[in-house]
N, C-alpha and C positions, 0 to 999 in steps of 0.2 A: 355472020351474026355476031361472032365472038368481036370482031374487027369493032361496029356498031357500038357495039356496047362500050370498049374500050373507050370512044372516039366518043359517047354518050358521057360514059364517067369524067373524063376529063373534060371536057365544056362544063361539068356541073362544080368541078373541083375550080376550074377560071373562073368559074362566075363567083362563088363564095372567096375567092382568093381577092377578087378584083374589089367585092363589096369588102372587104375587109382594110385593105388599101385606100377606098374612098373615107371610111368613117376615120380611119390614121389621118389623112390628109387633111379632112373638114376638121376633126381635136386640134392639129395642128397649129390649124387657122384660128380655130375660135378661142382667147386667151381668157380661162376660169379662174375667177381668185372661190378659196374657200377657208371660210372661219369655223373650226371646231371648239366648242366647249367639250369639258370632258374629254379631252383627247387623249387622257394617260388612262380613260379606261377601257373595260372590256368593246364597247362598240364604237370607242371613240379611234382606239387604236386601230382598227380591222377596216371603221371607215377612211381611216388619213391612208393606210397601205392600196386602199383602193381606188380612191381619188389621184394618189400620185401615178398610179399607173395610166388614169385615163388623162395625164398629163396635166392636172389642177396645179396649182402655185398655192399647196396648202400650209393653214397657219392653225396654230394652237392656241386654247386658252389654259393655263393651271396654274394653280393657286404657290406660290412659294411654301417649300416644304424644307424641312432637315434630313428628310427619308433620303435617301438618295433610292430608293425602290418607288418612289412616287414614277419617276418616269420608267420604269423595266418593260413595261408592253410596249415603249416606243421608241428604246433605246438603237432599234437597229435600223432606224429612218429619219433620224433627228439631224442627220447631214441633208435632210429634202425638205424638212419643216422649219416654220421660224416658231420656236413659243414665245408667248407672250405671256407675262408673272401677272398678276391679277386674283379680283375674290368679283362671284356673282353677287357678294351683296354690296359692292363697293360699285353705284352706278358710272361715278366717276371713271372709274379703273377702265368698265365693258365700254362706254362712249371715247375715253381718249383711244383705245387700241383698233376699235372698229374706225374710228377717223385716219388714223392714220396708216392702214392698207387699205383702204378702199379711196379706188382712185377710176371713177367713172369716166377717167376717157382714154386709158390703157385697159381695160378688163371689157370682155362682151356679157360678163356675167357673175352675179359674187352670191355663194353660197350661204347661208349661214346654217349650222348647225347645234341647237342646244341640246347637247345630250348631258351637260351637267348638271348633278341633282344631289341632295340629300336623299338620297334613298333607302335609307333603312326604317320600316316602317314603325319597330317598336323603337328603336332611337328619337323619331320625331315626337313621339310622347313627352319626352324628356329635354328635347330641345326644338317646341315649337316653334318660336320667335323665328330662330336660328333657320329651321325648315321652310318658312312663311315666307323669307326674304328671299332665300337661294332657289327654290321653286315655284314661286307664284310670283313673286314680283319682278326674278333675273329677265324674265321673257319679256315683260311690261317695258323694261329698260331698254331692251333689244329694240323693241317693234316702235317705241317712241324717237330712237336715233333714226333707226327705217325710215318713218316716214318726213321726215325731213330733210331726206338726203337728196340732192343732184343726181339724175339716174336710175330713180326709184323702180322704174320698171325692170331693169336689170337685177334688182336683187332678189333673191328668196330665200326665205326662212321655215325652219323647219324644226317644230317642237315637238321633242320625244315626251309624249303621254305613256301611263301606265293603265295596267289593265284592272290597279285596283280601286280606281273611277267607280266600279262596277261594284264593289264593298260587300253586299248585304245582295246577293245576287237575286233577281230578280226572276233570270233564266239562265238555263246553261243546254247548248253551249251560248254567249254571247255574240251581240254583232252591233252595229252601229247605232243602233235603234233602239236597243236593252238599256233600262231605264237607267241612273247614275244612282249610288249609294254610299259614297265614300266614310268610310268609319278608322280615321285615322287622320291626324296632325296634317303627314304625309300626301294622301290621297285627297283633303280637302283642299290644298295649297295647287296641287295638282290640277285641281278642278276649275279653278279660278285659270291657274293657266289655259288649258284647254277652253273656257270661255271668251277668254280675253283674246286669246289666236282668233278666235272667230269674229267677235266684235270687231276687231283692227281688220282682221279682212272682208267683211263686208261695209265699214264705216270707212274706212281711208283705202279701199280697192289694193290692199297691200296684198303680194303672194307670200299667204300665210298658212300654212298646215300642221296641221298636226298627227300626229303617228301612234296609236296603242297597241304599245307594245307589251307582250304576254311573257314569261319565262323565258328565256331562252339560255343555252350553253355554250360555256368555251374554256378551253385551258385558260381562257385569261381570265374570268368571271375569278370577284374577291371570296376568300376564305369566307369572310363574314355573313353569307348567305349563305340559307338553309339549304342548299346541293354543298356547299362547299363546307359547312360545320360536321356532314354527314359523313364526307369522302375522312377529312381531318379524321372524324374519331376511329371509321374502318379502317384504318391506318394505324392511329396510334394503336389499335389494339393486334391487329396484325402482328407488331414487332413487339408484343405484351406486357404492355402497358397496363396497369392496373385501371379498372374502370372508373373508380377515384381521379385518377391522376387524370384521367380524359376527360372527366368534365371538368378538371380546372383548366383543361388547356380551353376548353372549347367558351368556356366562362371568359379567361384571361382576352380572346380573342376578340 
């Protein structure tokens, strides 16, 4: 009996071993190009670490900066990425860099990923234009090279939506179906987005999706958001910091 079982476990251990080997093998073969926007940030970074594992030839887009902390969440794989300097509202910029890596007859398949945004939603108040271009029109620019491309079946594009679509909520919790309310700069540019992903993919048969995404957490998410203005001030007052002093830090930030 004891023998059996032995002799049972390991046939189940070879089969998950063997299936693990095949899908190695098939990555192997099948060669993935992928373009990340946003790759210096919090889900830009986490996606590029994940795609290189499943063996992608990923590339980046980010904006030329003086920070030298613009790139810290991708500082320890930037020997496996290429970046590429560019701005989302410069269509010129996202059209030359998408041309030249995508190359439809070395790749089985080319990713693209816009996870870059203006996302702060009382900031968009104050820099609509600026909002309008980088989130509602950067995807327009994307899905207009798409479809013109050599190979078009081979690509996909994927547009990170926000959950605040949903604005002036109509229910909770939300689902696909919960009607749209957007009440912000931010979330209206958004909407346009998530339209236009759809139009393009039912009008030009592009694989086009879009993604709403809700809160989410990581040691990488920016200071600048309300978990992260939160943790700052528990902190600064921790080491006793006058409550004064912490709202100018949390101001200054």
């Amino acid at each position: 009996m004891i023998h059996s079982t032995i002799q049972m476990n390991v046939s189940v251990f070879s089969r998950q071993l063997q299936s693990k080997v095949i899908v190695k093998i098939i990555s192997s073969m099948t060669k993935r190009l992928a373009f990340i926007t946003g790759i210096t940030g919090q889900d830009g970074s986490y996606l590029a670490e994940q795609l290189i594992e499943k063996g992608y030839k990923v590339h980046g887009f980010s904006r030329r900066s003086s920070n030298h902390k613009n790139l810290t969440r991708i500082q320890h794989i930037l020997n496996t990425v290429t970046i590429h300097t560019g701005d989302m509202t410069d269509s010129a910029s996202l059209r030359n860099t998408l041309t030249s890596i995508w190359q439809p007859d070395e790749y089985d398949r080319f990713e693209i990923y816009n996870l870059a945004a203006q996302s702060h939603v009382h900031e968009s108040f104050s820099m609509p234009e600026y909002t309008a271009q980088v989130d509602a029109l950067a995807p327009l620019y994307i899905m207009e090279w798409m479809r013109n491309q050599k190979g078009l079946q081979k690509i996909r594009f994927y547009q990170a939506s926000t959950s605040e679509l949903y604005g002036k909520v109509a229910e909770s919790p939300q689902n696909e179906n919960t009607p749209f309310y957007p009440r912000s700069p931010y979330s209206v540019a958004k909407l346009y987005a998530y339209w236009i992903v759809r139009n393009y993919r039912e009008s030009y048969n592009l694989f086009a999706v879009n993604g709403i995404l809700f809160n989410h957490e990581s040691p990488r998410r920016g200071d600048l958001f309300t978990q992260g203005l939160l943790i700052v001030s528990q902190n600064s007052m921790h080491i006793g910091l006058s409550e004064t002093i912490v709202r100018v830090i949390v101001y200054l930030l």
